[in-house]
C-alpha positions, -999 to +999 in steps of 0.1 A: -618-021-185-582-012-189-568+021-198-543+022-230-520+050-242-512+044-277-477+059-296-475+072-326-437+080-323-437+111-343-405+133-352-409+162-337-397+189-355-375+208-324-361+177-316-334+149-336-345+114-339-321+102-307-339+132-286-371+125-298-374+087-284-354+096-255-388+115-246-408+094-257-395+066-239-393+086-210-433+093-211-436+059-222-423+043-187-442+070-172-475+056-186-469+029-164-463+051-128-503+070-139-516+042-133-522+026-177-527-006-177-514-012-215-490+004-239-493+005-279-461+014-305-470+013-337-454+003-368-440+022-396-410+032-417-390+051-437-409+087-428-414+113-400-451+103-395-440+080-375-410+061-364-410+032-349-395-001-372-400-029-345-425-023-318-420-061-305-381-048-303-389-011-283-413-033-266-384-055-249-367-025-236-400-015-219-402-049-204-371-045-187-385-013-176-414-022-160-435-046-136-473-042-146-481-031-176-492-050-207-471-049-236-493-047-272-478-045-304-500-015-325-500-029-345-477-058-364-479-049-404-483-088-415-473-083-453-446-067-443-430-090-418-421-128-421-446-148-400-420-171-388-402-142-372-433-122-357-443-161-337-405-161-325-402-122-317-435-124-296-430-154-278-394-139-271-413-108-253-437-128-239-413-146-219-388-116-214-418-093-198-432-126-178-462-126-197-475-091-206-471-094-245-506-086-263-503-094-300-518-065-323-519-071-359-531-050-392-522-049-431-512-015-434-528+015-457-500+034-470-485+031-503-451+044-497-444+021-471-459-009-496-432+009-518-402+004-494-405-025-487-414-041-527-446-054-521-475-049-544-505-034-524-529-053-547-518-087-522-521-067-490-557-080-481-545-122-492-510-116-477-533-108-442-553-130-440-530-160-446-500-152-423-530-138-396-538-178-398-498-189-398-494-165-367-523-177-349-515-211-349-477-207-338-483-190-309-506-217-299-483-245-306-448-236-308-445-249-343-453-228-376-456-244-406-472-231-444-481-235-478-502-211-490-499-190-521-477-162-506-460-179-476-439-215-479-426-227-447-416-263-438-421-273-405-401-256-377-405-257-335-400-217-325-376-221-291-380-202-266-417-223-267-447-201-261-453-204-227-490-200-223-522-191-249-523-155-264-561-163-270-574-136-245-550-111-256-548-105-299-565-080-317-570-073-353-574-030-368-606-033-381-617+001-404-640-017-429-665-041-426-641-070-442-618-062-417-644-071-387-655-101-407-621-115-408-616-102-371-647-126-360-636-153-379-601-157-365-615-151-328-596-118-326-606-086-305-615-057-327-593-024-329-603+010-343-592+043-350-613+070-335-619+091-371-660+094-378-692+101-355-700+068-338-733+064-346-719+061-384-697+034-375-720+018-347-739-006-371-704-024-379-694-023-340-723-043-336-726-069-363-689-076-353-698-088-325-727-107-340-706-126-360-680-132-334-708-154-313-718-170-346-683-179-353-672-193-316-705-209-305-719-180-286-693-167-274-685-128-267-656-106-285-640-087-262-646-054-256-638-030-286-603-013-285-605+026-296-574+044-307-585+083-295-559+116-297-565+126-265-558+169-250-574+167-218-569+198-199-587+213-169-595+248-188-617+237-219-606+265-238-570+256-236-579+220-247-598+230-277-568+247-285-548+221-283-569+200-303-578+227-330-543+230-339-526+198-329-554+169-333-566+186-367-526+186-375-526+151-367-556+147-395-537+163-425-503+145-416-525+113-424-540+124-456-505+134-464-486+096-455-518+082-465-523+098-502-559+093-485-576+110-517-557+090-541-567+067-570-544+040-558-566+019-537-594+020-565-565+002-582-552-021-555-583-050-561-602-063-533-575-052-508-582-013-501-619-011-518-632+000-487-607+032-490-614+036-525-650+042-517-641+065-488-616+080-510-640+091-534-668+106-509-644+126-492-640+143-526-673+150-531-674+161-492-666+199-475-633+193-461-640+213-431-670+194-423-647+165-428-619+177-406-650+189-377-660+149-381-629+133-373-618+162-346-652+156-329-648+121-328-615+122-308-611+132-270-607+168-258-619+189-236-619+190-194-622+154-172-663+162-166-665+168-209-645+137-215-663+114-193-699+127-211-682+123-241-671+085-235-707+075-216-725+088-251-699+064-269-708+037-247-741+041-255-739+041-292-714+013-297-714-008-258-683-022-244-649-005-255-615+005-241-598+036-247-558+038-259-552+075-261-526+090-277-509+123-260-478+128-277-482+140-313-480+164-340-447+182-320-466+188-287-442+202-264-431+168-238-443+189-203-474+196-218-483+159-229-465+148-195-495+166-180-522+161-202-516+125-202-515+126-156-548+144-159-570+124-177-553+093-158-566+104-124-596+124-132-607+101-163-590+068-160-606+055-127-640+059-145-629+038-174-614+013-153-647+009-133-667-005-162-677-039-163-685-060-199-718-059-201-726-080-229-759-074-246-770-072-283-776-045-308-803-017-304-807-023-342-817-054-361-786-071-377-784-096-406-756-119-393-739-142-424-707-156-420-683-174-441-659-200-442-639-181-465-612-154-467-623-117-465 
């Protein structure tokens, strides 16, 4: 399995925007010296959640950079991005880092960033799912082409030409059971966002991967990506710390840019029903018991506590690879620096010793697939 280190890009407060990548650049090119074998930027705009406009573009620098490590985009927002540009910009970094360019994709959940850029949330889901298809295809063949209700395009060749298959190397965010439908039906490994116990969300896991071999003949998806905020520190007590105030900082900075309690995805249609759902239940819920969930499901804690912690996972959902996030919610840069070098030695050889062991569900699953979009 590879080991991942997933960036957020946040503004720290102490520090100005040209300071703040600076070190984060810095830890990022680092990432590659512990011994990660993949990096993931994210994408957003226009606020100090996080900052990072074009990950395919900060993702060229790094391939200059580096020699190793893979290159994944954390993802690419598709309705907000021309699916013309995102086949030319990737097969631009797959040639410029020799082949390391791992294609990430996702819809995006936050309103003010649907705002920004003038499209209606209510297409979010439909705009997905049909560029997914137009970006797919490019990347296999060089040539994009569309007519589909939100996305015209006659027929163009992209130059510089793909240069081999990204079939072994794209991934889909998947935080509803739609989203692992449409994740199994376009052949696409499955990424997730460590934020409820796993036995909650193991029942989806599996019947993902279900309908992947239902999909492609038998087949097997790949090995579940996790998204985990990571403070891995040899004194527990300091990393509880750490996570008490920092990882549980992370969680209201995302109800915050998310508006996660909100009535606006009950009125976004099909697209966000899923988070109108969850929206609703966490009203109902004790927000502490809320925060303890997502705080719990996260990584923190010494090498020995994180390594139980990531067995029992196994266990509960099989095959997955960790991208842990260390830089975030204004952490000073030594202190991630060395949170991030610890659990790469101490934690990181463990993860990298596990073998795919495909086998399926513990539970029984009703598999139905469909030839139509989610």
């Amino acid at each position: 399995m590879r080991l991942g280190m997933s960036m957020v890009l946040q503004n720290h407060t102490q520090y100005d925007d040209r300071e703040m990548y600076k070190q984060e650049t810095r830890l990022a090119l680092k990432a590659e010296e512990f011994g990660f074998d993949i990096i993931w930027p994210v994408e957003h705009h226009f606020f100090d959640y996080a900052m990072c406009p074009d990950n395919m573009q900060y993702l060229s620098y790094l391939a200059a950079q580096t020699e190793r490590i893979q290159l994944a985009t954390g993802v690419v927002i598709l309705p907000w991005n021309d699916p013309v540009r995102v086949v030319e910009k990737m097969a631009l970094l797959d040639h410029l880092s020799d082949g390391r360019a791992v294609l990430g994709l996702g819809r995006g959940l936050a309103q003010r960033e649907y705002r920004g850029f003038g499209v209606d949330m209510s297409e979010a889901r439909d705009r997905f799912n049909q560029a997914a298809e137009i970006v797919l295809r490019g990347l296999e063949d060089g040539v994009v082409e569309a007519d589909t209700p939100y996305y015209r395009q006659e027929r163009v060749e992209v130059r510089p030409r793909p240069f081999r298959s990204f079939k072994d190397r794209r991934y889909m965010v998947c935080m509803s059971p739609e989203s692992f439908e449409v994740a199994a039906r376009l052949g696409l490994g499955a990424m997730m966002f460590s934020q409820a116990a796993w036995d909650q969300v193991a029942d989806s896991i599996w019947q993902y991967r279900e309908l992947y071999r239902a999909y492609h003949h038998g087949a097997d998806a790949p090995p579940v990506t996790c998204g985990d905020f990571v403070a891995c520190y040899e004194e527990s007590r300091q990393a509880e710390e750490v996570a008490r105030k920092h990882i549980v900082g992370y969680y209201w900075a995302v109800m915050e840019h998310y508006e996660m309690l909100g009535e606006h995805f009950a009125k976004a249609g099909k697209s966000y029903q899923h988070y109108a759902r969850t929206a609703e239940m966490m009203q109902q819920l004790d927000p502490d018991v809320v925060v303890e969930g997502f705080l719990n499901a996260n990584l923190w804690g010494n090498p020995d506590t994180l390594l139980k912690k990531l067995e029992r996972r196994r266990e509960l959902i099989g095959d997955f690879e960790v991208i842990g996030c260390f830089s975030y919610q204004s952490q000073p840069y030594q202190q991630v620096e060395r949170c991030m070098q610890l659990f790469a030695r101490e934690v990181g050889p463990e993860l990298k010793s596990w073998t795919p062991q495909p086998r399926s569900a513990p539970i029984d699953i009703e598999v139905v697939t469909t030839n139509t979009a989610e």
